[in-house]
N, C-alpha and C positions, 0 to 999 in steps of 0.2 A: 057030900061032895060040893055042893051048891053052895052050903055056908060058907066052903074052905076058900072057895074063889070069890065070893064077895067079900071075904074080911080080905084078900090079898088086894081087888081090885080098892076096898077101901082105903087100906095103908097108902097104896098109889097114887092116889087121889089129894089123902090127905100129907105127903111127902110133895106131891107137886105145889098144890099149894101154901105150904109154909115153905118153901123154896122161891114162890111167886112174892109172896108176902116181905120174906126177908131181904130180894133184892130189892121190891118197891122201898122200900122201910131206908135204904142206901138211898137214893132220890131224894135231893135236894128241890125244891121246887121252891122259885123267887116270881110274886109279884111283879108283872111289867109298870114299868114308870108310865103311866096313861098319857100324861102331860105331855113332857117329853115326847116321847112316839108321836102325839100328834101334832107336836112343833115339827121332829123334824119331816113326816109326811105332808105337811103342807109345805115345808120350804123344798120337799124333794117333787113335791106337784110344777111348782112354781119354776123352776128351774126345766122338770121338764117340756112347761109347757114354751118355755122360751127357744128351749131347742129345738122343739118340735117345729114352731113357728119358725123359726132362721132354716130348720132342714125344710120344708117346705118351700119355703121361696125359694130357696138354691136349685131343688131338685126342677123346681115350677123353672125358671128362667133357663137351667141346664136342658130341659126339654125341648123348649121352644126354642133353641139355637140347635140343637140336635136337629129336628124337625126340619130347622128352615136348610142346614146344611146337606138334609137330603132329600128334601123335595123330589120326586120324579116327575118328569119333565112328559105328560102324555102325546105331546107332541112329536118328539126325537127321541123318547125313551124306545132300547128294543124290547123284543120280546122278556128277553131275560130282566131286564132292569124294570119290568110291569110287573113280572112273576114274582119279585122280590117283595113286592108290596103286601101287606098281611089283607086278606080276601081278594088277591085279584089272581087268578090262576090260571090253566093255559088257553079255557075258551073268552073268556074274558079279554085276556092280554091280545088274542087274534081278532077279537072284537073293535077293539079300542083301537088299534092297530087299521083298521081297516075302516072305519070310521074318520081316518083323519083329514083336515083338520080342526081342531077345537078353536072355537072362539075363547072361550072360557069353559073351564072343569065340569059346574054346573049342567053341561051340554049333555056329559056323559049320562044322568038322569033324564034330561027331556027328551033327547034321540031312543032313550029307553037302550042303550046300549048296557048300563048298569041298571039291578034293580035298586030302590032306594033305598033296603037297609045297609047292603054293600056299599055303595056311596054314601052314607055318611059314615060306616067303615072305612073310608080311605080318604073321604073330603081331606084331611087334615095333611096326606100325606101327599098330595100331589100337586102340579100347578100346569096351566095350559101356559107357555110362554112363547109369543108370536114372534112370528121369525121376520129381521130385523129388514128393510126394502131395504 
């Protein structure tokens, strides 16, 4: 009985693999042009490193006109429009709030009203602007 089912699992075996064999046997297989290829991945480096550089400045100068357009104003900013700032949230914002007025931003660190990693978290986003005599 033993022999019966290994000569069956043999045939099995040897039917999948001439099966495996005859479609590889179909398979075309072409040498890549080396040359080529690595002309056009340098001219495809090249290009993208020019766009990369043009989407960077763009994105670099699109920020910084972002940034200045919303500035929050810790001076007449309210509660809400403090909260909005990424790290300043609602004890903070009643901090900063209560604190006022700021000479300059800066102040928010040395009064210790912010701690330091959080300002310079938010350095970027806000401005003390003195209110005009």
């Amino acid at each position: 009985m033993k022999n019966f089912f290994a000569k069956i699992v043999m045939v099995a075996a040897t039917l999948m693999l001439s099966a495996g064999l005859a479609s590889a046997a179909d398979v075309k297989v072409t040498a890549p042009d080396a040359a080529g290829a690595a002309r056009n991945a340098v001219a495809d480096t090249k290009a993208g490193a020019k766009t990369a550089a043009t989407d960077a400045k763009n994105t670099a100068a699109g920020a910084k006109a972002a940034a200045k357009a919303k500035l929050v104003d810790i001076n007449t900013a309210t509660d809400a429009e403090l909260k909005s700032v990424a790290g300043i949230g609602d004890a903070y914002a009643a901090k900063i709030i209560a604190g006022r007025p700021y000479a300059n931003k800066a102040q928010l660190k040395s009064r210790k009203i912010l701690p330091g990693p959080v300002y310079e978290q938010v350095k970027d986003l806000i401005i003390a602007k003195q209110a005009k005599k």
